[in-house]
C-alpha positions in Angstrom: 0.0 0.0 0.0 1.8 3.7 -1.2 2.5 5.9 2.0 1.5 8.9 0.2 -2.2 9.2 -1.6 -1.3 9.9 -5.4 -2.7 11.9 -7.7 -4.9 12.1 -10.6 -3.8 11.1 -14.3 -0.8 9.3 -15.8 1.7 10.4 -13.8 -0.4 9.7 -10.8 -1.2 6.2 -11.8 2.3 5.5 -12.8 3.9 6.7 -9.2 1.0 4.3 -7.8 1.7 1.6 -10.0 5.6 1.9 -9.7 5.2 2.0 -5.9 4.1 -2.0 -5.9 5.9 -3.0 -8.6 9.6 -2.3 -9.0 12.3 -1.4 -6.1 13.7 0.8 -8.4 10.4 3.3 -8.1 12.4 7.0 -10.1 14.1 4.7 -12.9 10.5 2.6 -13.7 8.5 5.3 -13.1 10.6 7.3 -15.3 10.8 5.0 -18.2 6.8 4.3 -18.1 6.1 8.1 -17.9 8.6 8.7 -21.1 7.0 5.8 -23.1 4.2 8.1 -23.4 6.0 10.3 -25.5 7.3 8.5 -28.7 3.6 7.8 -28.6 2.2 11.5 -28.3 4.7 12.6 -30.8 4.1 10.1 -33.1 0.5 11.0 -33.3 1.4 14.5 -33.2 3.9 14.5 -35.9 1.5 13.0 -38.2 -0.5 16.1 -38.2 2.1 18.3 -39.7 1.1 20.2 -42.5 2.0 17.3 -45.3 -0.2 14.8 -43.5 -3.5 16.4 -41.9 -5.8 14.9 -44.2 -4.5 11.7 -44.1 -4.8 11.4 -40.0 -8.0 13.2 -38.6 -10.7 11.8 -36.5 -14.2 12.9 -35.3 -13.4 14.9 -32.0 -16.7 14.4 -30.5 -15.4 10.3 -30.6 -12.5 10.8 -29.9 -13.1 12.6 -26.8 -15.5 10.2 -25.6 -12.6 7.5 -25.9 -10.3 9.7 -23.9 -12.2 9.9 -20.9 -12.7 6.2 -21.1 -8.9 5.3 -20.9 -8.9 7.8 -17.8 -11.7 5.7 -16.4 -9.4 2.8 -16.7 -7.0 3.7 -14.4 -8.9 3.6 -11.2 -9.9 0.3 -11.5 -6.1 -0.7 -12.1 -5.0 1.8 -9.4 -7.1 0.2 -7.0 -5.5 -3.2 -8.4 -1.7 -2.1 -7.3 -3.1 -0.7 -4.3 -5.0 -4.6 -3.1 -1.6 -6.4 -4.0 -3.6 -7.3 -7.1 -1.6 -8.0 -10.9 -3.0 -7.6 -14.2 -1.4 -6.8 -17.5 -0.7 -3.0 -16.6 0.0 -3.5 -13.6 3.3 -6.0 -15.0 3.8 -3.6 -17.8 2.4 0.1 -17.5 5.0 1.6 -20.2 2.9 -0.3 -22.9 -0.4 0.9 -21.5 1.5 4.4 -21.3 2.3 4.2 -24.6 -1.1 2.6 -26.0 -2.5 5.8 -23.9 0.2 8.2 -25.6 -1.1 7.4 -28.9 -4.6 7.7 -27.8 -4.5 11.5 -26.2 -1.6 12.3 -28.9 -4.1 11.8 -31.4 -6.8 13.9 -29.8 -4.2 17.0 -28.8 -3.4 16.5 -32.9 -7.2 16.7 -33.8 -7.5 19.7 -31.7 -4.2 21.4 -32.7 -5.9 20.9 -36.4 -8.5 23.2 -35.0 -6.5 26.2 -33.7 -6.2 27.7 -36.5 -2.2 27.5 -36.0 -0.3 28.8 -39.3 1.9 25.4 -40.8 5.4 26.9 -40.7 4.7 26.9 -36.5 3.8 23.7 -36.1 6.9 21.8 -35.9 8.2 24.5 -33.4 5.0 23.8 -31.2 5.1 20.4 -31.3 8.7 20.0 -30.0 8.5 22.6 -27.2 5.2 20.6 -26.3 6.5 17.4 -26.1 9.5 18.6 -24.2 7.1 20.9 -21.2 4.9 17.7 -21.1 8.2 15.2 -20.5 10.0 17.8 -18.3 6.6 18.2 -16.0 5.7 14.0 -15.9 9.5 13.1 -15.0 9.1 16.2 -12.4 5.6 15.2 -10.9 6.7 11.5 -10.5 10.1 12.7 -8.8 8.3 14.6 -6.8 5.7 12.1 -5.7 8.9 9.9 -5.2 10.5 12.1 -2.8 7.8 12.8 -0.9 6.8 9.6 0.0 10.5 8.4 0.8 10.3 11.9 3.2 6.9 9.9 4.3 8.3 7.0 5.2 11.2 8.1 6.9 9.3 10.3 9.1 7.0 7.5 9.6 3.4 9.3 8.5 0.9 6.7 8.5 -2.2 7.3 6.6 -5.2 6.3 7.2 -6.4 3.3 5.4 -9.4 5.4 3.4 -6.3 8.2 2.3 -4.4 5.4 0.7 -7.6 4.2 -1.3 -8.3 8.1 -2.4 -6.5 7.9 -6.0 -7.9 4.9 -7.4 -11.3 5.9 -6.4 -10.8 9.6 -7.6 -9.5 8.7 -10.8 -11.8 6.2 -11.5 -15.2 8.9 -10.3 -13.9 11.3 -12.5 -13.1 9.2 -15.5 -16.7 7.6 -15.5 -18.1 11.5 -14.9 -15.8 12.6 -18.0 -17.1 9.3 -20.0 -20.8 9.9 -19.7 -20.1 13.8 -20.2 -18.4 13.0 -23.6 -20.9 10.3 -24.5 -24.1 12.6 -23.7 -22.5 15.0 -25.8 -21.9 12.8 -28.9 -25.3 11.3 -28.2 -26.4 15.1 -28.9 -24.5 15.9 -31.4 -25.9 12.9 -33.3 -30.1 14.4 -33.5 
C-alpha cells in the first residue's frame, strides 16, 4: 500500500503503479512516464502540415474514448493498491504508450483546429512534447521524494487516504465518459 495518496492522471497512476511494482520506483516510473512520449509525438507529428488529411478523427469520438482510458485507471490503481496483478500492472510503459497514442491523437485533432499557421507547427510540437516530459518526470520525482520523506518520518495514513486515488481517478473518469458520450449522443439528433 503507497504511503502517500497519489494523484490524478498518468503520472499519478504510474507513481501508484511503480510504488508495488519495481524497487527501483524514479528509474520505472521514469521510463513508463517517457513511453508516453514516442507515442504523443508520433501522433502528433502525423499532423504536420504534409499529413493532416491523411490522420483526422471525429473529436466528439474521440473525446468520448479519452475519458474512457482515464476511467481505466482507477480500476487498475485500486488493483496495485489490493496487491492485485494484471497486464498494466506488470507492464504500464505499454499501457502508457497505447494511452500516448490515444491522447496524442486527440491533442493532434485539436491542434488541427486552432487555426495555428503550418510553418509553427513543428516549433510547437517540440517545445510541447519537451514541457509535457519535463513536467511527468518532475511530478513522479516529486511524488517519489515525498513519500520516501513519508516514510522516513513514519506518516501513516489512514487506510481510506491510501484508497483516495484509485477511487478519484476512476469517479472522474466515468463522470468525463458519460459527459463526452451525452455529448456525442447530442451531437448525433
Amino acid at each position: 500500500m503507497p504511503s502517500i495518496p497519489n494523484t490524478c492522471g498518468m503520472p499519478g497512476f504510474i507513481a501508484t503503479l511503480n510504488d508495488h511494482t519495481s524497487p527501483s520506483v524514479p528509474t520505472t516510473a521514469s521510463s513508463t512516464s517517457s513511453a508516453a512520449t514516442p507515442a504523443r509525438s508520433t501522433t502528433r507529428a502525423k499532423r504536420t502540415p504534409s499529413s493532416w488529411r491523411s490522420t483526422s478523427a471525429p473529436l466528439l469520438p474521440l473525446n468520448a474514448v479519452i475519458a474512457l482510458s482515464i476511467l481505466f485507471l482507477g480500476p487498475e490503481i485500486v488493483r496495485a493498491q489490493r496487491g492485485q496483478t494484471s497486464f498494466t500492472i506488470r507492464h504500464p510503459w505499454v499501457v502508457a504508450f497505447a494511452f500516448g497514442l490515444l491522447h496524442g491523437f486527440g491533442f493532434a485533432s485539436g491542434l488541427s483546429t486552432m487555426g495555428l499557421p503550418s510553418a509553427e507547427i513543428p516549433l510547437a510540437l517540440l517545445v510541447f512534447n519537451l514541457g509535457v516530459e519535463a513536467g511527468q518526470l518532475a511530478f513522479v520525482l516529486l511524488v517519489v521524494a515525498l513519500e520516501r520523506a513519508f516514510l522516513t518520518l513514519q506518516v501513516a495514513w489512514p487506510r481510506f487516504v491510501a484508497a483516495l486515488p484509485g477511487y478519484v481517478v476512476g469517479s472522474l473518469g466515468a463522470y468525463w465518459t458519460i459527459q463526452r458520450t451525452l455529448v456525442l449522443i447530442g451531437s448525433l439528433r
